[in-house]
C-alpha positions as CSV (number, residue, x, y, z in Angstrom):
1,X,-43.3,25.2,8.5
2,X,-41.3,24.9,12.0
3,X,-39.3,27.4,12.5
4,X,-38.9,26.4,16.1
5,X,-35.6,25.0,15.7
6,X,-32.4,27.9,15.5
7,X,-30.4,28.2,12.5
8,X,-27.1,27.1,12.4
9,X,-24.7,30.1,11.3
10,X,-21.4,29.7,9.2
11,X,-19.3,29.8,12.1
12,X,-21.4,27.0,14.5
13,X,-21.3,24.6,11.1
14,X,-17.2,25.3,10.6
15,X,-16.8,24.5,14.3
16,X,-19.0,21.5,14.0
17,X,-16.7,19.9,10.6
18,X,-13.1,20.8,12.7
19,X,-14.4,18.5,15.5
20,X,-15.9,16.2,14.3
21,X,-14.6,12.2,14.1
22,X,-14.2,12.5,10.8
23,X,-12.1,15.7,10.3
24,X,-9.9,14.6,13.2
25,X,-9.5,10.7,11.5
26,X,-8.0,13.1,8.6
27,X,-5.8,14.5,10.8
28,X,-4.5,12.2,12.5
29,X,-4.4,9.9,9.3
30,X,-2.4,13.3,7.7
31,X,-0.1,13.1,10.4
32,X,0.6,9.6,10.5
33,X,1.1,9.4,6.8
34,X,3.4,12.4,6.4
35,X,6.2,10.4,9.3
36,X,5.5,6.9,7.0
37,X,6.5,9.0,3.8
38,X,9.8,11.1,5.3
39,X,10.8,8.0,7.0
40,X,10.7,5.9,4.2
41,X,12.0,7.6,1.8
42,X,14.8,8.7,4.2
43,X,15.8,4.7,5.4
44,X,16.6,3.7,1.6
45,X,18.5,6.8,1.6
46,X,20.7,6.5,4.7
47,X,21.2,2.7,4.0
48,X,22.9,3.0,0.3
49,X,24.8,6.0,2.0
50,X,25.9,4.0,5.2
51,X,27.6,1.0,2.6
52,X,29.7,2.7,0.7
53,X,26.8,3.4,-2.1
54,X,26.0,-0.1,-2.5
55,X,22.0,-1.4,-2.7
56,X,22.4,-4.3,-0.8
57,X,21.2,-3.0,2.6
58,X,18.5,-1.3,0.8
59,X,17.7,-4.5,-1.2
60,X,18.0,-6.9,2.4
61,X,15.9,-4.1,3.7
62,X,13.1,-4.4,1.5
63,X,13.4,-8.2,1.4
64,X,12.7,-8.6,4.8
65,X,9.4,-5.9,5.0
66,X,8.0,-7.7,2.2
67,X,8.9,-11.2,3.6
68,X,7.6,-10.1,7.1
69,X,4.7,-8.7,5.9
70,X,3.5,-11.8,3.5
71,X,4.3,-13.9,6.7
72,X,2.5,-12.0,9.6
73,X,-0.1,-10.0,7.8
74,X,-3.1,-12.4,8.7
75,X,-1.6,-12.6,12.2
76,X,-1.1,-8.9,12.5
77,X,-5.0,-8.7,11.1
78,X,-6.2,-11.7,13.4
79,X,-4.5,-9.3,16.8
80,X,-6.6,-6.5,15.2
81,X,-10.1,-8.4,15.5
82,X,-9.3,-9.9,18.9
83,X,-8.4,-6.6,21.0
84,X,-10.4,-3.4,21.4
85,X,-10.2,-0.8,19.2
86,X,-9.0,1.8,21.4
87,X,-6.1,-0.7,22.6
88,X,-4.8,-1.8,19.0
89,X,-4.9,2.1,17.6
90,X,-2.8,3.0,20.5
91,X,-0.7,0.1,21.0
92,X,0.5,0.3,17.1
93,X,0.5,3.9,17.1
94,X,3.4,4.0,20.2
95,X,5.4,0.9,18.6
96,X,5.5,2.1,14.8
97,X,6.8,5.6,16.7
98,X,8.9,4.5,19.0
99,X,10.9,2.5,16.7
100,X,11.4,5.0,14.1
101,X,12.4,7.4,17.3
102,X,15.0,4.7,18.3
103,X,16.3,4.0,14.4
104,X,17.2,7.6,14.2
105,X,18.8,7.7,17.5
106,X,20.8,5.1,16.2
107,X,21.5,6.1,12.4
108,X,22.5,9.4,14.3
109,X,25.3,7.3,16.4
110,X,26.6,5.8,13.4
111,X,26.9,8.5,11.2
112,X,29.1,10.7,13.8
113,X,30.8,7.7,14.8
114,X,30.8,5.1,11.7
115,X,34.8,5.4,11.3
116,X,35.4,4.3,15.4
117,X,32.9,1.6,14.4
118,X,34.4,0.2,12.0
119,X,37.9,-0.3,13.9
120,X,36.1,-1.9,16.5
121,X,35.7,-5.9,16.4
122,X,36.6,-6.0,13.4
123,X,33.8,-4.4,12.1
124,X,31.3,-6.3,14.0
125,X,29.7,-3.3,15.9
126,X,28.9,-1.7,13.3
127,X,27.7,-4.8,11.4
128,X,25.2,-5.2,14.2
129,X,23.9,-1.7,14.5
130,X,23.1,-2.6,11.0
131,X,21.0,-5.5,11.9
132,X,19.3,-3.8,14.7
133,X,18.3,-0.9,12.2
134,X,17.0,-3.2,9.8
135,X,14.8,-5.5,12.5
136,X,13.6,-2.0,14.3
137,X,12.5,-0.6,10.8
138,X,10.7,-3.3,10.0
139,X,9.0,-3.6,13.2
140,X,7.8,-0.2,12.3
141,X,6.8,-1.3,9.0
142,X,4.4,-3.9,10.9
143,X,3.5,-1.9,13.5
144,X,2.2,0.4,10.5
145,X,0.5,-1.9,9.1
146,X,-1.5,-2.1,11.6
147,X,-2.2,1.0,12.3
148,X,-3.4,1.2,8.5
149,X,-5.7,-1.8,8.9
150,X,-7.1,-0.4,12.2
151,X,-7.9,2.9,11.3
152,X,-8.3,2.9,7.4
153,X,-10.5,-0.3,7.1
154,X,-12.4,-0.5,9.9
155,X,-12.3,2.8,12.1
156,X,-13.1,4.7,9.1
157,X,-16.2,2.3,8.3
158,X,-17.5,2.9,11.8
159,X,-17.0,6.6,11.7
160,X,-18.9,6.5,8.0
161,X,-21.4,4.9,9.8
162,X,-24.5,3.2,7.7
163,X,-24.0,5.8,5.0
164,X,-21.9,4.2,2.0
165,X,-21.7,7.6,0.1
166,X,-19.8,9.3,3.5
167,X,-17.4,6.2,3.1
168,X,-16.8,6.6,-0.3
169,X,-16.1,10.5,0.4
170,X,-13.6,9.4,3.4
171,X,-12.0,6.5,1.4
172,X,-11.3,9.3,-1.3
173,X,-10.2,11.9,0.9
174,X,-7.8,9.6,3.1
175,X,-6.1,8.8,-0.7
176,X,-5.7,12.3,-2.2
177,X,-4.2,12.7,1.7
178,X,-2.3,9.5,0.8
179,X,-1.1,11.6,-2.4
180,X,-0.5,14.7,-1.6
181,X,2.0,13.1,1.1
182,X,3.8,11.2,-1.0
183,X,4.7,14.1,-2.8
184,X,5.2,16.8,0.1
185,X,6.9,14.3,2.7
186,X,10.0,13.3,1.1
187,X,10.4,16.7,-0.7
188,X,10.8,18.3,3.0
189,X,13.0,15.6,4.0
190,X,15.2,15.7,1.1
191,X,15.5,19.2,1.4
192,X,16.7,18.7,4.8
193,X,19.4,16.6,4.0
194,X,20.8,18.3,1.1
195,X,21.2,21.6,2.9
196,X,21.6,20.1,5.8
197,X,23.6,16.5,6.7
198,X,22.2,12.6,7.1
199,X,23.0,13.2,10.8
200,X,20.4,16.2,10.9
201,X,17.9,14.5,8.3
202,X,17.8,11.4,11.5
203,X,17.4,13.9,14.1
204,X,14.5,15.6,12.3
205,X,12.7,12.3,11.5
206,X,12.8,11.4,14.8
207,X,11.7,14.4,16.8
208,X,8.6,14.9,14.4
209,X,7.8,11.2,15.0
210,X,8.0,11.9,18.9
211,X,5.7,15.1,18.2
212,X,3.2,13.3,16.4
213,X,2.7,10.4,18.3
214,X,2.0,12.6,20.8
215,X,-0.7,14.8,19.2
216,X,-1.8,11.2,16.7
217,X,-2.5,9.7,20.6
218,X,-4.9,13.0,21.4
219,X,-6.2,12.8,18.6
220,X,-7.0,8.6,18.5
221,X,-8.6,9.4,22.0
222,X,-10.9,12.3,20.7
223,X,-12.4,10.7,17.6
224,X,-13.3,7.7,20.0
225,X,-14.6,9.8,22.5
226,X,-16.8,11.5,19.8
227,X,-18.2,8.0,18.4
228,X,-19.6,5.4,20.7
229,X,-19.5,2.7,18.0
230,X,-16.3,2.3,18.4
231,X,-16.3,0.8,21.9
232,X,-18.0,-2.4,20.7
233,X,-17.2,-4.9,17.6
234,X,-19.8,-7.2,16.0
235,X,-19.7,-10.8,15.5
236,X,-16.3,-11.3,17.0
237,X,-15.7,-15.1,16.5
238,X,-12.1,-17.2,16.9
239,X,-11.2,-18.5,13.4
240,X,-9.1,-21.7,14.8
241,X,-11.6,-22.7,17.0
242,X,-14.1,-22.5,14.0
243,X,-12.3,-24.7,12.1
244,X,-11.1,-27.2,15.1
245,X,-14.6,-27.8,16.2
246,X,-15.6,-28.5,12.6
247,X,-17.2,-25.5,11.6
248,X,-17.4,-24.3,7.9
249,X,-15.3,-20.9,7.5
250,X,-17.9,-20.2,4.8
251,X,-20.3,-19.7,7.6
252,X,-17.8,-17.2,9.9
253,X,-17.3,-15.1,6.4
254,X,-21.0,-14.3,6.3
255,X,-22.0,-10.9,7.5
256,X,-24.2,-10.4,10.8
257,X,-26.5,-7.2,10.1
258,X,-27.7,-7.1,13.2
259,X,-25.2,-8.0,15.8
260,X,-23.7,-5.4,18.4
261,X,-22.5,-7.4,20.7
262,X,-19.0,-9.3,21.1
263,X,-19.3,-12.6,21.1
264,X,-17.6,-14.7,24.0
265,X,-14.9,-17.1,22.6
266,X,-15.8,-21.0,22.8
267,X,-13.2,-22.4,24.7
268,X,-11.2,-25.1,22.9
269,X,-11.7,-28.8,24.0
270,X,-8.1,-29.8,22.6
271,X,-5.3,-29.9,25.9
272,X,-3.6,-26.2,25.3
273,X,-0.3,-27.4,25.9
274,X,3.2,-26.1,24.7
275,X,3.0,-27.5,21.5
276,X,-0.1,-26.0,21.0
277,X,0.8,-22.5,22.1
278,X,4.0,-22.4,19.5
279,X,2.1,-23.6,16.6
280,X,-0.9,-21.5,17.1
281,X,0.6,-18.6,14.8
282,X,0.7,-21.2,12.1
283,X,-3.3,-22.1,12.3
284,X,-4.1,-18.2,12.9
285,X,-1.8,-18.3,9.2
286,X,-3.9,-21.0,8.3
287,X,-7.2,-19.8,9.3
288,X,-7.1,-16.3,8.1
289,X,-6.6,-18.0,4.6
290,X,-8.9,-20.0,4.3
291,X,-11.4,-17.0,5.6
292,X,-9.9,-14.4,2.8
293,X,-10.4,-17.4,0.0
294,X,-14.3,-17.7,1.7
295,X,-15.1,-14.7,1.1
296,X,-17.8,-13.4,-1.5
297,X,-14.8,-10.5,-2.3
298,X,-12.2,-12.7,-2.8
299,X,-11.9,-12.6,-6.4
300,X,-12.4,-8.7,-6.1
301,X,-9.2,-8.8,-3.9
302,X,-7.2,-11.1,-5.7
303,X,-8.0,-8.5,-8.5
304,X,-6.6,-5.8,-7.0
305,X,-3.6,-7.7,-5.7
306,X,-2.9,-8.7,-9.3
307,X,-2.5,-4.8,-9.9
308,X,0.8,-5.2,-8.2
309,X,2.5,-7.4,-10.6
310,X,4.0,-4.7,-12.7
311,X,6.6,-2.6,-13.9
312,X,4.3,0.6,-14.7
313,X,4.4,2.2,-11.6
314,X,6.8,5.2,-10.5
315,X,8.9,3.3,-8.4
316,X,12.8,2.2,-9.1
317,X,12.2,0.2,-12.1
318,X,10.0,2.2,-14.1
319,X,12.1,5.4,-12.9
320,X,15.5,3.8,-13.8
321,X,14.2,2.7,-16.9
322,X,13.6,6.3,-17.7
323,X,17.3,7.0,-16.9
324,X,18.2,4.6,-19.4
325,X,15.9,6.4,-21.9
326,X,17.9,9.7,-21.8
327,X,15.5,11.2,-18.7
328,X,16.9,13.2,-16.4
329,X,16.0,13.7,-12.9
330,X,13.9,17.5,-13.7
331,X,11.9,15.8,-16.5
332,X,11.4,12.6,-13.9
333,X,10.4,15.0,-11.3
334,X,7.6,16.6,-13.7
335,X,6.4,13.6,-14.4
336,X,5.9,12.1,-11.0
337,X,3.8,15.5,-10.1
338,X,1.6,14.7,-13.1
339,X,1.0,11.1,-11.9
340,X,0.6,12.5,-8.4
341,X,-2.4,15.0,-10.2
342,X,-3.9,12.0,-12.1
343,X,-3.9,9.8,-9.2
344,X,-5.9,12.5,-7.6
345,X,-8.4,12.9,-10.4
346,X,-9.1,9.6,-10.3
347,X,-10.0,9.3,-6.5
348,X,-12.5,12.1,-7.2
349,X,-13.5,10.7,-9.9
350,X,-14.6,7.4,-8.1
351,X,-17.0,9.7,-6.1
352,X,-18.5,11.1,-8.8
353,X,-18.9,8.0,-11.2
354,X,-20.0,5.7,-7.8
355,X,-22.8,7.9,-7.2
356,X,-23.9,7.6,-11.1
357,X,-23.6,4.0,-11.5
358,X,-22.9,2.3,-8.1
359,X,-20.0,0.7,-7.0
360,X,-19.5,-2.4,-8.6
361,X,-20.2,-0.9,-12.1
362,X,-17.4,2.1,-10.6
363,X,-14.7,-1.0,-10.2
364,X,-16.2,-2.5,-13.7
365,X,-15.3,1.2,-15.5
366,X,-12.4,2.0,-13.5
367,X,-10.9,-1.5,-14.9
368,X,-11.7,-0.3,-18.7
369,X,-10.1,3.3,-18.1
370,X,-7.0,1.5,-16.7
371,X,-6.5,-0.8,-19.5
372,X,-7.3,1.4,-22.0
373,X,-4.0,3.6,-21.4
374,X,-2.3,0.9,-20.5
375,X,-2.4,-0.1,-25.0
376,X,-0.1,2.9,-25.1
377,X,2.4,1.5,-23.1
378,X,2.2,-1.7,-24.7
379,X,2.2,0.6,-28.0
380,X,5.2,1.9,-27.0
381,X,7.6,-1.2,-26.9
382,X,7.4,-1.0,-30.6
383,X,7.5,2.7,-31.5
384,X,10.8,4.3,-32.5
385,X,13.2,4.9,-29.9
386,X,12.3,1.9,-28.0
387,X,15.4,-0.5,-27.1
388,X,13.2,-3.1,-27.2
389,X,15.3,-6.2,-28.9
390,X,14.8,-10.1,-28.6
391,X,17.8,-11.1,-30.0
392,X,19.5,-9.7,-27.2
393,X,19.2,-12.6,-24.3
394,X,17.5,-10.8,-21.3
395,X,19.6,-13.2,-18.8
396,X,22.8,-12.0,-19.8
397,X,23.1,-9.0,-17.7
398,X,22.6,-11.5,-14.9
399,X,24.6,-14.3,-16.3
400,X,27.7,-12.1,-16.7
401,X,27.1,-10.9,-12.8
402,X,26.9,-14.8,-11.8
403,X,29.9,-15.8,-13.6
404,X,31.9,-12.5,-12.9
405,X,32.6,-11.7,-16.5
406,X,32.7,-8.5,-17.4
407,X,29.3,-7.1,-18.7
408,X,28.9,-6.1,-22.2
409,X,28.2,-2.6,-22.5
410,X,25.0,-2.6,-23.3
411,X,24.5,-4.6,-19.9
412,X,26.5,-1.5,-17.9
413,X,23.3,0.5,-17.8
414,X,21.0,-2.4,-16.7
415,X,17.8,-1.3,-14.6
416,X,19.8,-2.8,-11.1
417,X,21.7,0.4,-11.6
418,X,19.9,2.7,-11.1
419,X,18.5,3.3,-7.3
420,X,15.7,5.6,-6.9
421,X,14.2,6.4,-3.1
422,X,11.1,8.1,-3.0
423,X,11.1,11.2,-5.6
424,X,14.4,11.3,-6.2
425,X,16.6,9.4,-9.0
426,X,20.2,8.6,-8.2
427,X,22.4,6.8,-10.8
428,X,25.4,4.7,-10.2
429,X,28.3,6.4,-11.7
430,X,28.7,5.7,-15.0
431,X,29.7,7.1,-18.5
432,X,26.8,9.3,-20.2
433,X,24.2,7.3,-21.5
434,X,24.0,8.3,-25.7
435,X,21.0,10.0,-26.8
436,X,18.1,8.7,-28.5
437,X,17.2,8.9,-31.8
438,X,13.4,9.1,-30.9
439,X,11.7,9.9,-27.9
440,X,8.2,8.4,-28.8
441,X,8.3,5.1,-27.4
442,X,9.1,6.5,-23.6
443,X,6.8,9.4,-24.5
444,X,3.9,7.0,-25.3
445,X,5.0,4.9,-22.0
446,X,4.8,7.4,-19.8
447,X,1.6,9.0,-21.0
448,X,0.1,5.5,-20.8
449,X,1.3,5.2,-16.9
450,X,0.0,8.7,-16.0
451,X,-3.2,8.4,-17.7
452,X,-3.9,4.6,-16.4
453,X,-3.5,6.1,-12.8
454,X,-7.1,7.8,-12.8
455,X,-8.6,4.3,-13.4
456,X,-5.8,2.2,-11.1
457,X,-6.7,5.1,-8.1
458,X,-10.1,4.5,-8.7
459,X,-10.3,0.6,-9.0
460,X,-8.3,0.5,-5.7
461,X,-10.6,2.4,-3.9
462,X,-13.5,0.6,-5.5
463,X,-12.0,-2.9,-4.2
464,X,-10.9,-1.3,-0.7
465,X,-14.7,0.1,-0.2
466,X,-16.3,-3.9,-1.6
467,X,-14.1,-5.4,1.1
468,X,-15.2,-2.8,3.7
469,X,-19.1,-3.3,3.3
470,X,-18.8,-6.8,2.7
471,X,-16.5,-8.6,5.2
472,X,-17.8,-8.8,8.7
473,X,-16.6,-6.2,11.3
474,X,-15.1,-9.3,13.5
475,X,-13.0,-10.4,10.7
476,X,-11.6,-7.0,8.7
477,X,-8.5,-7.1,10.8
478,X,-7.6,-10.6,9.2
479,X,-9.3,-10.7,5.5
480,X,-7.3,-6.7,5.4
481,X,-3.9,-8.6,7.1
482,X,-4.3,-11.2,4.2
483,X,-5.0,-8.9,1.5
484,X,-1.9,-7.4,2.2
485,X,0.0,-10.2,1.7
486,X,-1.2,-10.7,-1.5
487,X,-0.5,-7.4,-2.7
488,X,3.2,-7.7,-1.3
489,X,3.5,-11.4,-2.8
490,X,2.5,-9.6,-6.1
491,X,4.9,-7.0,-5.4
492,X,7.6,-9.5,-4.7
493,X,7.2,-11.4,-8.2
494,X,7.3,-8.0,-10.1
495,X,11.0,-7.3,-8.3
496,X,11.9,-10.9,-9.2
497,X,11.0,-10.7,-12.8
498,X,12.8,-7.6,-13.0
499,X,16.1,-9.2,-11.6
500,X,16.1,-12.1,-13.9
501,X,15.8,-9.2,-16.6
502,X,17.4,-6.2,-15.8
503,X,18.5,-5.1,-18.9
504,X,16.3,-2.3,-21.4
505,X,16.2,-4.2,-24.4
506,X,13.9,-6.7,-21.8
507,X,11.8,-3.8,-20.7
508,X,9.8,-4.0,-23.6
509,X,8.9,-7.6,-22.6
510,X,8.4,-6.5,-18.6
511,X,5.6,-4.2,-20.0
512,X,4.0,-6.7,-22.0
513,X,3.9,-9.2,-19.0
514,X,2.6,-6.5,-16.6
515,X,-0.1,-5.7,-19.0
516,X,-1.2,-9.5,-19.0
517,X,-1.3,-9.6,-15.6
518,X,-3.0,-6.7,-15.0
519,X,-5.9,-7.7,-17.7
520,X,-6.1,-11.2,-15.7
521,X,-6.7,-8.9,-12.6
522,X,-9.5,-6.8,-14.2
523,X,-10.9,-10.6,-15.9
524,X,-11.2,-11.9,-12.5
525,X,-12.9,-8.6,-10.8
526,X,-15.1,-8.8,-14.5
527,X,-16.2,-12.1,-13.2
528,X,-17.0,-10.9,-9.5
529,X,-19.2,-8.4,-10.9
530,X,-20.8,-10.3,-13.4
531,X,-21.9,-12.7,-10.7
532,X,-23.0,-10.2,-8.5
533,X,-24.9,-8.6,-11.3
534,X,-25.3,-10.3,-14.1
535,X,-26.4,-8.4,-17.4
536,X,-27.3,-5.2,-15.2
537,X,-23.8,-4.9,-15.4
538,X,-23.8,-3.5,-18.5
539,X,-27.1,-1.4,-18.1
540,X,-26.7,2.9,-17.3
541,X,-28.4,2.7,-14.0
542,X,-30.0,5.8,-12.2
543,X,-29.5,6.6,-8.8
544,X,-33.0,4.2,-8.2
545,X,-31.4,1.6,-9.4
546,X,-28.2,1.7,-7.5
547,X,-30.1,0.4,-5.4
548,X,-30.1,-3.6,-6.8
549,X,-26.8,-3.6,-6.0
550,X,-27.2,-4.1,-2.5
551,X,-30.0,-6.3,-2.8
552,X,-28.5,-8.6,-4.3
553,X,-28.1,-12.3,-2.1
554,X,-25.1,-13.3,-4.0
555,X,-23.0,-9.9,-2.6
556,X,-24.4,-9.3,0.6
557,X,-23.4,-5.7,2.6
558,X,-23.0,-4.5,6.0
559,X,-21.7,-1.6,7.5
């Protein structure tokens, strides 16, 4: 035995993991996340409070992310392929930053001097600091989203290196990070602003922003110090020249094992002229499409996106709902930490079951969990308790706002009234709601939504790991820009079908339609897999036969 080489002692190995790439990508990923959180659940909040409690800058406000997102996500992505590493982590790093820094500035004006404001113009000054806090916030938004496609999808990957069980182990760790912030981040914030005022809440969001861009920047610069890979991408190709010259897309959505070197851009033989320079965001659009629909994912990514087209999430709906139900905001509270704690157990459950059975089969058994709670909810539209009722039109709450009737009173506590931001429920003011005569059917509900987290946390990092082996390092900035919009046109429809049926007695059918479309998304993943793997699918594999997974032609992997 050689015993040549010295032992490393506890202290040496500690040192090693607190420098290393990958505990400072946690870091700054921790860091990063925690501003994201505290500012938005902060913006909803200062926006209903600068209108005179009204939703409608909150509602314009998160119109125009989603609109600007499903617009520019595949250009966003395509910027991300075609610049350095270094340059895009840094660029959208200072711009998501600075404009947060600048919103608070500016919320900060307007909240010590909203009632000069308003006298002056006629109102137009303040209208327009309203408008310029909207557009900077959802520059930030963007500028995010690029930071997330940068560093989560492909710096990450890079980082992980050839070794797909160190990305799974990242992927689950930047999540539970991902949790555990969602939590702790507007707790702090809110806490600030109770005891505190709006005016100090801005001027805390922005000084932490300016502090950890600054140590987010060190920290970027370290981690690409510490991993060479990182200065080079693979395969970089241009998608509109691919598909001006003729070229297949098919054939730029095929991974290259084996190239290290960036590719020099054919030059186009079209006359770049003005027209062509102000339509080419519309073929990058175009182009990053058409490469997302080629690729041997896409069904696995449509999949997840269809996960978005629901009501069973802790967000506004589901929340208000809730409110509706007889919930107050302590029982709403609890249960948010107990979906925060599933979501958790289901990221380390993806580890654990990924190692056991691979990670198709993970996506494939993560898709079962998910829809297996999810009966209960469907369960629970006809238990007792539930308003669920078909006489009653589900329009009529928004007929009686389009015709400016009055509302009947059943239509007074619709789900548009209720507004919550983050973790915390705020009602519109309104009489007390009566109490139930059965608490079952929101019990079952909610246990269904909690317990269908372990297998949604899981099947999203399944999908988000398929899409990082198996898309081409040249192209993860677009194919990750695209899959975003999906997920956010998905989101969209969701808000829509809840706005042409606001009312609880239509809850009950909400639920049932986010069911469907959730069991279409796990259909279509079912399909992915089964091509991939045909009846192995269904076999118990052993870590030795993990191992056809990769080898299969129809799914082919790279790092």
């Amino acid at each position: 035995m050689d015993t040549s080489a010295p032992r490393r002692t506890c202290c040496e190995s500690v040192r090693d993991f607190f420098t290393s790439a990958k505990f400072l990508i946690y870091m700054g990923h921790a860091l990063s996340t925690w501003g994201d959180r505290m500012w938005n659940f902060a913006v909803a909040v200062f926006l209903v409070e600068l209108y005179g409690n009204s939703l409608l800058l909150t509602a314009v406000y998160g119109l125009v992310v989603a609109g600007s997102v499903l617009l520019l996500g595949a250009i966003i992505g395509d910027w991300v392929d075609k610049n350095p590493r270094l340059k895009v982590a840094q660029t959208s790093l200072l711009v998501q930053n600075s404009c947060v820094i600048v919103c608070g500035i500016l919320l900060m004006v307007v909240f010590q001097f909203k009632e000069q404001l308003v006298e002056l113009y006629n109102g137009w000054i303040l209208t327009t600091c309203y408008i310029l806090v909207i557009t900077i916030a959802n520059i930030a938004n963007l500028a995010s989203t690029a930071t997330s496609i940068t560093i989560q999808r492909d710096w990450v990957v890079v980082v992980a290196g050839q070794d797909s069980s160190r990305l799974a182990d990242m992927n689950a760790t930047v999540r539970i990070i991902d949790q555990l912030t969602n939590i702790l981040a507007p707790m702090l914030v809110g806490q600030i602003m109770a005891f505190g005022s709006h005016f100090i809440g801005c001027g805390f969001i922005s000084g932490w922003n300016l502090c950890s861009m600054c140590l987010e920047y060190a920290l970027l610069w370290k981690v690409y110090q510490k991993t060479p890979a990182l200065a080079t991408k693979a395969g970089q190709k241009d998608y509109k020249n691919l598909l001006e010259n003729g070229q297949s897309p098919e054939e730029s959505s095929q991974p290259l094992m084996n190239e290290t070197s960036v590719v020099t851009k054919p030059a186009s033989p079209k006359q770049r002229g003005c027209c062509y320079q102000v339509t080419e965001p519309l073929r990058t659009f175009k182009a990053g499409w058409v490469a997302y629909y080629n690729q041997n994912i896409f069904f696995a990514g449509m999949s997840l996106a269809f996960l978005y087209m629901t009501v069973l999430g802790f967000d506004c709906i589901t929340t208000g709902y809730a409110y509706t139900q007889g919930l107050n905001g302590s029982v709403l509270s609890l249960l948010m930490g107990a979906s925060a704690v599933s979501g958790i157990c289901g990221t380390v459950a993806f580890t654990w079951v990924r190692k056991k059975c691979g990670l198709i089969r993970t996506g494939f058994i993560s898709g079962l969990a998910q829809l297996s709670c999810l009966i209960l909810c469907v369960v629970s539209v006809f238990a007792p308790g539930s308003p669920f009722d078909l006489s009653v039109s589900p329009f009529q709450d928004l007929y009686t706002h389009l015709i400016g009737e009055k509302p009947l009173p059943e239509a007074e506590h619709s789900l548009t009234g209720v507004l919550t931001s983050g973790n915390v429920t705020t009602a519109a003011p309104a009489e007390e709601l009566p109490p139930l005569q059965s608490y079952m059917s929101v019990c079952l509900l909610f246990a269904g939504v909690i317990a269908a987290r372990v297998g949604l946390w899981s099947f999203d990092l399944t999908v988000t790991q398929l899409i990082q082996e198996n898309v081409i390092e040249s192209e993860r900035g677009v194919i990750n820009g695209v899959q975003n919009s999906m997920n956010y046109l998905l989101d969209l429809l969701h808000f829509i079908m809840v706005i042409l049926a606001p009312n609880p007695e239509a809850f009950g059918l909400l639920v049932i339609i986010s069911v469907s479309f959730v069991a279409m998304g796990h259909i279509m993943y079912f399909g992915f897999a089964y091509k991939s793997l045909g009846s192995r699918l269904f076999l118990c594999c052993s870590p030795e036969q993990k191992v056809e997974e990769v080898d299969n032609p129809s799914l082919p992997t790279t790092v």
